[in-house]
PDB file of N, H, CA, C and O in Angstrom:
ATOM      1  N   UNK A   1     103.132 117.165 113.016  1.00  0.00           N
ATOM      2  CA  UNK A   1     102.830 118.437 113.631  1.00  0.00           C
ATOM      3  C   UNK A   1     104.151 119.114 113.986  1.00  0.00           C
ATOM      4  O   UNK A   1     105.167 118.605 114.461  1.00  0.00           O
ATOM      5  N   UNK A   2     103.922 120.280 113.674  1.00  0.00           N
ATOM      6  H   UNK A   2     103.097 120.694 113.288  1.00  0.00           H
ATOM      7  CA  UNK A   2     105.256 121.500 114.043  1.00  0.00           C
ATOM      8  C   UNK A   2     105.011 122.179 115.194  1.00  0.00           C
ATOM      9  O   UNK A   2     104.052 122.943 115.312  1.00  0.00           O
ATOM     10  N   UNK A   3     105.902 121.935 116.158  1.00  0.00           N
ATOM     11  H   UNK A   3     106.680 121.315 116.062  1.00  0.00           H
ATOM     12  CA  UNK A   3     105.568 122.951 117.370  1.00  0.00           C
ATOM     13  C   UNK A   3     107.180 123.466 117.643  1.00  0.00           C
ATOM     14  O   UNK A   3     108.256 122.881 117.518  1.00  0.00           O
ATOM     15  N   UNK A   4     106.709 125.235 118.197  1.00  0.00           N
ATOM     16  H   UNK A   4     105.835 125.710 118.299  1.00  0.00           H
ATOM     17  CA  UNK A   4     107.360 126.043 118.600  1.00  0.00           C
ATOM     18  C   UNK A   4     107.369 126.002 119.746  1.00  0.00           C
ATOM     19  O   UNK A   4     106.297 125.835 120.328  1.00  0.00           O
ATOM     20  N   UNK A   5     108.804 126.165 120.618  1.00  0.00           N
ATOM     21  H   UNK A   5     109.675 126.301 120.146  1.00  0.00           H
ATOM     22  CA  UNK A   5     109.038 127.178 121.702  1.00  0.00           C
ATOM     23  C   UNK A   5     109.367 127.610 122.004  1.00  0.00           C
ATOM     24  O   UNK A   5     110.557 127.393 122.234  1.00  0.00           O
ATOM     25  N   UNK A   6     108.797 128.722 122.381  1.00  0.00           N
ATOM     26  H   UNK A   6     107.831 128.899 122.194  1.00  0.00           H
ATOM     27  CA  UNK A   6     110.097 130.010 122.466  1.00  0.00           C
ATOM     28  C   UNK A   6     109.784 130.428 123.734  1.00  0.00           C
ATOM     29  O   UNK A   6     108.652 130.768 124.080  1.00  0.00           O
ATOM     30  N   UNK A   7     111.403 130.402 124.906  1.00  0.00           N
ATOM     31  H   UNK A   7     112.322 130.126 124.625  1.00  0.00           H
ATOM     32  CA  UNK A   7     111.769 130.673 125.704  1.00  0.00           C
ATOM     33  C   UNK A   7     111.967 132.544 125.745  1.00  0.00           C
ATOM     34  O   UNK A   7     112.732 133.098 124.956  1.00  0.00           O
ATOM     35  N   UNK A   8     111.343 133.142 126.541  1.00  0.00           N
ATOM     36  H   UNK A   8     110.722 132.691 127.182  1.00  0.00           H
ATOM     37  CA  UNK A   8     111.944 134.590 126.643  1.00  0.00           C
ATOM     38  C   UNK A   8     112.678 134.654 128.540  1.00  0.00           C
ATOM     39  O   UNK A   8     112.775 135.744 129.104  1.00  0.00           O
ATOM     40  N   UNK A   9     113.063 133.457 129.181  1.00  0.00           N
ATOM     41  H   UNK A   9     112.984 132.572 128.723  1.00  0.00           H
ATOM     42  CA  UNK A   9     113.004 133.774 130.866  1.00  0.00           C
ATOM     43  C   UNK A   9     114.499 133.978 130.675  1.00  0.00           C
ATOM     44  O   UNK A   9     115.246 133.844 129.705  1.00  0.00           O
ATOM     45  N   UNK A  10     114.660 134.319 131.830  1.00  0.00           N
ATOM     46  H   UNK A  10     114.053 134.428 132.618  1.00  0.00           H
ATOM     47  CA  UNK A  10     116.367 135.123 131.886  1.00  0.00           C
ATOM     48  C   UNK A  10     117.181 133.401 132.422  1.00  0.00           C
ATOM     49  O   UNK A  10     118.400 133.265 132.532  1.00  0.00           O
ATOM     50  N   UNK A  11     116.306 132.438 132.645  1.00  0.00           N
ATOM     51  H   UNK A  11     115.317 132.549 132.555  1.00  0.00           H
ATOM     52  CA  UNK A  11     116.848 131.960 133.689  1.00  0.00           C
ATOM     53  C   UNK A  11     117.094 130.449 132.214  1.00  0.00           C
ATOM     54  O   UNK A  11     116.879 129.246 132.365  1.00  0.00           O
ATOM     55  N   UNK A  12     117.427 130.938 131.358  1.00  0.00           N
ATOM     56  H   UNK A  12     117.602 131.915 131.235  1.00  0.00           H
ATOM     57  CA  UNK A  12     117.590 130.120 130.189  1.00  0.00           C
ATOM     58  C   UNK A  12     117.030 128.637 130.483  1.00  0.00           C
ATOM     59  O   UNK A  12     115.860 128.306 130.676  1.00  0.00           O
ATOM     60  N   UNK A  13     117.841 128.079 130.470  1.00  0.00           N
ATOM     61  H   UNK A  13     118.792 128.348 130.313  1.00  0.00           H
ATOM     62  CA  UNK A  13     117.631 126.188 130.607  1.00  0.00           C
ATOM     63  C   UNK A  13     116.588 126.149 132.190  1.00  0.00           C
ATOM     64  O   UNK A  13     115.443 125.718 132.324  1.00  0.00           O
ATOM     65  N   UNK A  14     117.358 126.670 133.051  1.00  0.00           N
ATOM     66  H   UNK A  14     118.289 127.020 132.941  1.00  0.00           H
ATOM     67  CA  UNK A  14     117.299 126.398 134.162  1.00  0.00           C
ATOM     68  C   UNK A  14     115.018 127.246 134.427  1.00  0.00           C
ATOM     69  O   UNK A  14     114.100 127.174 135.245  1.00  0.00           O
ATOM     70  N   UNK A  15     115.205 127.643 133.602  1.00  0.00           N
ATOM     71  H   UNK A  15     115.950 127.701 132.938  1.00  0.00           H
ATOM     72  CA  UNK A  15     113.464 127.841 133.479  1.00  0.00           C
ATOM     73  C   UNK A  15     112.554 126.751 134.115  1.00  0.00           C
ATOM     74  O   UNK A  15     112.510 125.543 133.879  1.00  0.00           O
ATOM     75  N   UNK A  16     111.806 127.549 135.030  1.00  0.00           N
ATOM     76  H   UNK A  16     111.842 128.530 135.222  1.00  0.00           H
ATOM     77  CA  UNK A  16     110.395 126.978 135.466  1.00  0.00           C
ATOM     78  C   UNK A  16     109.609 126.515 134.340  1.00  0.00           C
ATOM     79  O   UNK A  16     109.624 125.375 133.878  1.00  0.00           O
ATOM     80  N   UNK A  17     108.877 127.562 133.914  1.00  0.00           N
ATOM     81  H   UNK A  17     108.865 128.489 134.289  1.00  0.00           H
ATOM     82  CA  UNK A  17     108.293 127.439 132.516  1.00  0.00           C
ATOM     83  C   UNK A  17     108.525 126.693 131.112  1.00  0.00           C
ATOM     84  O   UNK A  17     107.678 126.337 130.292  1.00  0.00           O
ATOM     85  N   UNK A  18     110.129 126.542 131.073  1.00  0.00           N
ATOM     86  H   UNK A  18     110.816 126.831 131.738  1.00  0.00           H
ATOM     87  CA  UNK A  18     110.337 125.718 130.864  1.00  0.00           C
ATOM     88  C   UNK A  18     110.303 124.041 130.826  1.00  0.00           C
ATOM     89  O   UNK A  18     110.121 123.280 129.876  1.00  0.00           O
ATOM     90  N   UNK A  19     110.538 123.791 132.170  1.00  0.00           N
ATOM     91  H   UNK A  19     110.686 124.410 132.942  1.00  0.00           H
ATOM     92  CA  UNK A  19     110.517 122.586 132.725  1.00  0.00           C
ATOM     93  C   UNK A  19     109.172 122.012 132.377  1.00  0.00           C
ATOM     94  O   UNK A  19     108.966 120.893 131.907  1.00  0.00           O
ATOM     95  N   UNK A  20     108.212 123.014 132.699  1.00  0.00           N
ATOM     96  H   UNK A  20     108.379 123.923 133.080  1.00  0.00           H
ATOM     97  CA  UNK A  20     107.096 122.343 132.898  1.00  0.00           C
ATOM     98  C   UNK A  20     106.285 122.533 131.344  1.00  0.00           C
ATOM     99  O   UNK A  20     105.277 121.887 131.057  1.00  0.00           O
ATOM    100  N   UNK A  21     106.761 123.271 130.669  1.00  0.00           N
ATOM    101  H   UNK A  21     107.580 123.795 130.903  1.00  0.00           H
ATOM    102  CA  UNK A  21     106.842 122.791 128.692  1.00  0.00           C
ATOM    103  C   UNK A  21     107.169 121.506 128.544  1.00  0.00           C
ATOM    104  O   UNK A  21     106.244 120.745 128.261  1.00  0.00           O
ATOM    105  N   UNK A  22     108.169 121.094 128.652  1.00  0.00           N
ATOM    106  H   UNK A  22     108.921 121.712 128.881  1.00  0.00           H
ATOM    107  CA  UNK A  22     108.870 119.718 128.370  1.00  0.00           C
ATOM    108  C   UNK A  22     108.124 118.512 128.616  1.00  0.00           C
ATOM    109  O   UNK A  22     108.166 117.387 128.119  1.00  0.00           O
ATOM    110  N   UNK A  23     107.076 119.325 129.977  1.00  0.00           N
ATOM    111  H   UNK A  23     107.042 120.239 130.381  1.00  0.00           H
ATOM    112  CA  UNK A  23     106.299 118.055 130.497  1.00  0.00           C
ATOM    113  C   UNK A  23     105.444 117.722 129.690  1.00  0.00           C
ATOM    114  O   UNK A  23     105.478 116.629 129.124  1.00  0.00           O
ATOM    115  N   UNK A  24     104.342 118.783 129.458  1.00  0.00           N
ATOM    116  H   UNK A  24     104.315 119.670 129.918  1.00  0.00           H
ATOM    117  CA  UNK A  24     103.380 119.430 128.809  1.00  0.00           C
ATOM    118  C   UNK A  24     103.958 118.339 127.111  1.00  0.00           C
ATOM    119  O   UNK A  24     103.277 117.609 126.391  1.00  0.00           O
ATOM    120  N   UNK A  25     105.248 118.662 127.047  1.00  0.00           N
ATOM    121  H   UNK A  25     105.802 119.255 127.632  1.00  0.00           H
ATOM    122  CA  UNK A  25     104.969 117.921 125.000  1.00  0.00           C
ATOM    123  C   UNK A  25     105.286 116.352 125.281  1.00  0.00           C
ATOM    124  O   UNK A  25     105.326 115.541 124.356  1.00  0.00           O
ATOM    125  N   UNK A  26     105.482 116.038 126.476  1.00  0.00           N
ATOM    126  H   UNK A  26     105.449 116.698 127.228  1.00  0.00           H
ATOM    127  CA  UNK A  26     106.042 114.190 126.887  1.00  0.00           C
ATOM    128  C   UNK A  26     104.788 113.828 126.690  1.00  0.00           C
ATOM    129  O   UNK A  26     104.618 112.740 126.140  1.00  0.00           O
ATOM    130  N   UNK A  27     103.481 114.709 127.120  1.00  0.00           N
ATOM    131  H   UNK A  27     103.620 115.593 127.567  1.00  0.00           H
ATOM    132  CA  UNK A  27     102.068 114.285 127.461  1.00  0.00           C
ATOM    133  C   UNK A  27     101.413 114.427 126.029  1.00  0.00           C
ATOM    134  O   UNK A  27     100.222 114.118 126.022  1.00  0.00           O
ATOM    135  N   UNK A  28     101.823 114.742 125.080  1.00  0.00           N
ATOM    136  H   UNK A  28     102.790 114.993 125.085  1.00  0.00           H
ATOM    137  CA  UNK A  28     101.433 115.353 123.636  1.00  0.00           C
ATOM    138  C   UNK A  28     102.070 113.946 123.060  1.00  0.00           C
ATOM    139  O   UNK A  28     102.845 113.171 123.620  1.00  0.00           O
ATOM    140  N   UNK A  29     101.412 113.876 121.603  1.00  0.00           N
ATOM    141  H   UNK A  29     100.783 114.506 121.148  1.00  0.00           H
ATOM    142  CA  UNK A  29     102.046 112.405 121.203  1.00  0.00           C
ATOM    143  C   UNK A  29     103.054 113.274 119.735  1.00  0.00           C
ATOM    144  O   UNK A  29     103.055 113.043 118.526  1.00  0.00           O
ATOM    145  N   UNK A  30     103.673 114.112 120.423  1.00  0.00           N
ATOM    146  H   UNK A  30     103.673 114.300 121.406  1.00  0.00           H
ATOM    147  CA  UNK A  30     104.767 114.768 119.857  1.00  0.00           C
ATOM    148  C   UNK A  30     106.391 113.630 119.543  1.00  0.00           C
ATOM    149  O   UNK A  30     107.326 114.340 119.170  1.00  0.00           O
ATOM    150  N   UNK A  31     106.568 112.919 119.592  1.00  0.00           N
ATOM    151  H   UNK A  31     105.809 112.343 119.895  1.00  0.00           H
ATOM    152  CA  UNK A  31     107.635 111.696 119.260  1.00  0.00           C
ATOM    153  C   UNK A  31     107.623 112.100 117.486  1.00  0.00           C
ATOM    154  O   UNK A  31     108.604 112.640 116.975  1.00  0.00           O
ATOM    155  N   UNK A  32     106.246 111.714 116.598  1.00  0.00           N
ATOM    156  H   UNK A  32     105.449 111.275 117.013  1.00  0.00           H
ATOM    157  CA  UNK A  32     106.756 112.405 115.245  1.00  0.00           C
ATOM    158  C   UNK A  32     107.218 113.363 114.812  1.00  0.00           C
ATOM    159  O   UNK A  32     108.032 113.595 113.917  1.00  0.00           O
ATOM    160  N   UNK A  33     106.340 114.278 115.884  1.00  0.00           N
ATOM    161  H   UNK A  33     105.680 114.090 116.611  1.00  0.00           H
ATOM    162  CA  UNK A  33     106.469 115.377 115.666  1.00  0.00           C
ATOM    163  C   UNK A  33     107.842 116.406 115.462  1.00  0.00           C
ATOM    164  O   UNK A  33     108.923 115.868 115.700  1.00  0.00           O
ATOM    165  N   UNK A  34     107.861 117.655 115.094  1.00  0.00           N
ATOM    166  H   UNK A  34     106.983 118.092 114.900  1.00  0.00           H
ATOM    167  CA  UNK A  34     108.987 118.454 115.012  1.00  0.00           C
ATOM    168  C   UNK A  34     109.101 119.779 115.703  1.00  0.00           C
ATOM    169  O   UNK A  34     108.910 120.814 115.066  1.00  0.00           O
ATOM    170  N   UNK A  35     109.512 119.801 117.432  1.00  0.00           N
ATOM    171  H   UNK A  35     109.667 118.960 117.950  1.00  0.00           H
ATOM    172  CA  UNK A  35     110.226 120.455 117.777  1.00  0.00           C
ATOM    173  C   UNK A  35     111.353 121.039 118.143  1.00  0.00           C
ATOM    174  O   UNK A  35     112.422 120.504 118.437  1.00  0.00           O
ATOM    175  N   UNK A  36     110.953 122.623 118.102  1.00  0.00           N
ATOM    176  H   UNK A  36     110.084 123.057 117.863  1.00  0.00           H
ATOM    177  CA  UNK A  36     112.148 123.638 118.038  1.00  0.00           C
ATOM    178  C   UNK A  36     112.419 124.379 119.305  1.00  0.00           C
ATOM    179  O   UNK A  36     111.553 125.159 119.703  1.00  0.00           O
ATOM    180  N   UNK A  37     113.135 124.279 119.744  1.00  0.00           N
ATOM    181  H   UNK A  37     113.838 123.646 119.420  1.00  0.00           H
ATOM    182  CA  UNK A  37     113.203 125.002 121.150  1.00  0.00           C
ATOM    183  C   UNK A  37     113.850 126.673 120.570  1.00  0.00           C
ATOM    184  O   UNK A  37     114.518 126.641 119.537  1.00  0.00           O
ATOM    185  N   UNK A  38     113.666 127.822 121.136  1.00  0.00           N
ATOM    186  H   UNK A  38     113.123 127.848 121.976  1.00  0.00           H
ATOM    187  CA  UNK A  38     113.762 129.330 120.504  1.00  0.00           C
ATOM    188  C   UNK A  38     114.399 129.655 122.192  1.00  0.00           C
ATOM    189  O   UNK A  38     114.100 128.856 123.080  1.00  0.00           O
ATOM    190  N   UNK A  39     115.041 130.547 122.424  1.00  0.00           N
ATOM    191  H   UNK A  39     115.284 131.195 121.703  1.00  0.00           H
ATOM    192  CA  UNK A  39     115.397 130.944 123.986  1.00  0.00           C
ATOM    193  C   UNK A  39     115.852 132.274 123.069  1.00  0.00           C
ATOM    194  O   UNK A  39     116.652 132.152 122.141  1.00  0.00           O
ATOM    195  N   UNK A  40     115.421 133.189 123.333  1.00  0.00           N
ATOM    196  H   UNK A  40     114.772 133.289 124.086  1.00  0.00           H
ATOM    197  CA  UNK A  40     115.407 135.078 123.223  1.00  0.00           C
ATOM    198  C   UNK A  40     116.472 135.757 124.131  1.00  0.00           C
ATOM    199  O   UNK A  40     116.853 136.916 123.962  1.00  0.00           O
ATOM    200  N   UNK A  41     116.649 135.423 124.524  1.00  0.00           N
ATOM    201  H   UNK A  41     116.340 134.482 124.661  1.00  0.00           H
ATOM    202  CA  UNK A  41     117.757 135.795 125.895  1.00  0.00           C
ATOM    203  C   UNK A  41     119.079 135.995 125.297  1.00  0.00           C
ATOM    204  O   UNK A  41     119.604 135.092 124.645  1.00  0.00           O
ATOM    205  N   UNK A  42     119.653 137.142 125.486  1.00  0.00           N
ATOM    206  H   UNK A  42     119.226 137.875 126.016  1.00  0.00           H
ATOM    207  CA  UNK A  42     121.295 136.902 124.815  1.00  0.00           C
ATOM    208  C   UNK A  42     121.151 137.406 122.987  1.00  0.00           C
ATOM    209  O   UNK A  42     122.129 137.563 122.256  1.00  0.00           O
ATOM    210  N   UNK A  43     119.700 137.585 122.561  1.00  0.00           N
ATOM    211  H   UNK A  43     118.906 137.458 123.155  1.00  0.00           H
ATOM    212  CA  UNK A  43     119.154 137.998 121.070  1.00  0.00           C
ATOM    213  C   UNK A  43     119.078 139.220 121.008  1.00  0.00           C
ATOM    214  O   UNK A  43     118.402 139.740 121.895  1.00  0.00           O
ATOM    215  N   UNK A  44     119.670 140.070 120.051  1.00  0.00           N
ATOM    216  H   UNK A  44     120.219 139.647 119.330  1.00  0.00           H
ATOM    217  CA  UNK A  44     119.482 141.292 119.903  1.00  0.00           C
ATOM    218  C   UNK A  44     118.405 141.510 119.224  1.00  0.00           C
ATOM    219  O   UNK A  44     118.511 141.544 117.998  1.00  0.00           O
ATOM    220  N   UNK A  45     116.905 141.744 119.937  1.00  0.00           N
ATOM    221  H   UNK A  45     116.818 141.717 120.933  1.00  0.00           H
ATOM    222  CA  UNK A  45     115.720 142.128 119.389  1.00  0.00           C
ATOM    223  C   UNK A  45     115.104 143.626 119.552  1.00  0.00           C
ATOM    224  O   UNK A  45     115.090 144.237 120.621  1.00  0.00           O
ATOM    225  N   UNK A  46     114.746 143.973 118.675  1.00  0.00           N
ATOM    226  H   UNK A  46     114.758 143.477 117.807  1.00  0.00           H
ATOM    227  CA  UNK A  46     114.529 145.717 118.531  1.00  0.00           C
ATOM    228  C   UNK A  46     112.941 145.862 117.848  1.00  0.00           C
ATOM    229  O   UNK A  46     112.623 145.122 116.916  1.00  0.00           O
ATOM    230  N   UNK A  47     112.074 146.785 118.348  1.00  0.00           N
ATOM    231  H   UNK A  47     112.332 147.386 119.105  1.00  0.00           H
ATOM    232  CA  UNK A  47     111.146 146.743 117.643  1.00  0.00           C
ATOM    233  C   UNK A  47     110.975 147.681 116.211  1.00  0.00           C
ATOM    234  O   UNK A  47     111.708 148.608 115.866  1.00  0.00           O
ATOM    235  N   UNK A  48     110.252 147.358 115.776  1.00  0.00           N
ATOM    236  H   UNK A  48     109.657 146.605 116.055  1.00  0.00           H
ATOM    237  CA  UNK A  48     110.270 148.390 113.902  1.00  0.00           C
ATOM    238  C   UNK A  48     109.908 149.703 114.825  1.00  0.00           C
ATOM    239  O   UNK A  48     108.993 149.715 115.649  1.00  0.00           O
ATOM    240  N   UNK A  49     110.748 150.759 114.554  1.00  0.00           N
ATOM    241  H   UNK A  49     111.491 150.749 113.884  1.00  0.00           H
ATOM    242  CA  UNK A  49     109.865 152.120 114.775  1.00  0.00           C
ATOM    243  C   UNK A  49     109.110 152.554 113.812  1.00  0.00           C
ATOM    244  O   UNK A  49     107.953 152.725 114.196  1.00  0.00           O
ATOM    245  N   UNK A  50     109.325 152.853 112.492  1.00  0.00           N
ATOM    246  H   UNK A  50     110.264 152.713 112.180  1.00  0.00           H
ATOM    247  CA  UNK A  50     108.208 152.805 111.761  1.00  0.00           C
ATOM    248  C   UNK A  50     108.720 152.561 110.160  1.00  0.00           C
ATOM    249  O   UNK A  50     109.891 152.472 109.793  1.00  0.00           O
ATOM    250  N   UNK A  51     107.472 152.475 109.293  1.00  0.00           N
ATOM    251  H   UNK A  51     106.520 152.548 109.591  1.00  0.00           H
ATOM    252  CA  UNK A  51     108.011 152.558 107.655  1.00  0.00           C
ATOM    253  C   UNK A  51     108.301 153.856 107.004  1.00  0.00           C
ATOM    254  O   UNK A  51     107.710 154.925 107.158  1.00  0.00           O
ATOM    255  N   UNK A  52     108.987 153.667 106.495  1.00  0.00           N
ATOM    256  H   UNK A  52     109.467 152.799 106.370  1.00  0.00           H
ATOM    257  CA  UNK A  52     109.223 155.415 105.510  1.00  0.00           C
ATOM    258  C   UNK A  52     108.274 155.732 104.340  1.00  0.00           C
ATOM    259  O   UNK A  52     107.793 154.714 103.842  1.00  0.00           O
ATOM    260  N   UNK A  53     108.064 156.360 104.035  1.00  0.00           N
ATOM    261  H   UNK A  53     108.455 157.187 104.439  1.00  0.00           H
ATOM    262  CA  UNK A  53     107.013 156.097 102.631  1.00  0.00           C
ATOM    263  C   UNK A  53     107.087 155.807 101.274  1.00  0.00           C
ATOM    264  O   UNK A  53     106.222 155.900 100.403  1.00  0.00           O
ATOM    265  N   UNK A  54     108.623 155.324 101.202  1.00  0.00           N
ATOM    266  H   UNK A  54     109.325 155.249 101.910  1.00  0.00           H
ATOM    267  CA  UNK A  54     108.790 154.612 100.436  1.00  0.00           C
ATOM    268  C   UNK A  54     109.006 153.043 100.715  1.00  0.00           C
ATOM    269  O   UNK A  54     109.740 152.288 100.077  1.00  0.00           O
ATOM    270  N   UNK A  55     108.144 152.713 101.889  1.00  0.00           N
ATOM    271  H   UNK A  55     107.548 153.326 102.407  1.00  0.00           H
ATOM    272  CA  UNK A  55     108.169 151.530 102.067  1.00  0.00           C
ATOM    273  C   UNK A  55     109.694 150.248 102.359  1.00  0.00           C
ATOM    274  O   UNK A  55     109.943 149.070 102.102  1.00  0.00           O
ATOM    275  N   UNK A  56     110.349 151.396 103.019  1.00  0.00           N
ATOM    276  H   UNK A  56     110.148 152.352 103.228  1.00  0.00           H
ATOM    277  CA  UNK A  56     111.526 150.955 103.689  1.00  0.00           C
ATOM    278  C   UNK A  56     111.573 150.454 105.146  1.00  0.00           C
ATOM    279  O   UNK A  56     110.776 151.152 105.773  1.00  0.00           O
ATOM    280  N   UNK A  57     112.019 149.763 105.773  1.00  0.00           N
ATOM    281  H   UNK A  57     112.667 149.197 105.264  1.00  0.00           H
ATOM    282  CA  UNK A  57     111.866 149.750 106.960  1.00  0.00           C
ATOM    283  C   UNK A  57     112.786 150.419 107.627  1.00  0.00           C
ATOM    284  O   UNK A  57     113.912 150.600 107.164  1.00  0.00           O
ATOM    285  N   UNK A  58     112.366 150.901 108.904  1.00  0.00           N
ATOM    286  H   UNK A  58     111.451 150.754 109.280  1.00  0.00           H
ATOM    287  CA  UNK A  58     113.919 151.906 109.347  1.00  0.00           C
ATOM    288  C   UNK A  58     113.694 151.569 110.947  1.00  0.00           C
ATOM    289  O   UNK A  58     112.573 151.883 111.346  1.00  0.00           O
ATOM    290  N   UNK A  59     114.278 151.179 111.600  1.00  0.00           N
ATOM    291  H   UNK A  59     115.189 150.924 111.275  1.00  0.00           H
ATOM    292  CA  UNK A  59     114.775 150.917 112.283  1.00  0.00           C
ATOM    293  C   UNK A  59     116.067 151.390 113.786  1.00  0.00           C
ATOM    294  O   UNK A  59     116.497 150.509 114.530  1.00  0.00           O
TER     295      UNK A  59
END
């Protein structure tokens, strides 16, 4: 099994929500498994404003 997580808190590592993820996959029989930790913070993310009609994205 593949599991994601993606962090968006300002408070990076030091995350509540975090912490209590970590717990949450100890309790999961995630050991084979393959997780990815994601933290957004510090990411330059922008949303699409729209497509052109030639099917460009613009940004």
């Amino acid at each position: 099994m593949k599991v994601l997580v993606i962090n968006a808190s300002a408070n990076k590592e030091r995350s509540t929500t975090l912490k209590l993820t970590k717990t949450f996959l100890e309790g999961l029989d995630v050991e084979a498994s393959e997780v990815e930790f994601v933290t957004t913070i510090g990411l330059n993310i922008n949303p699409c404003r729209s497509i052109r009609q030639d099917r460009e994205w613009y940004f």
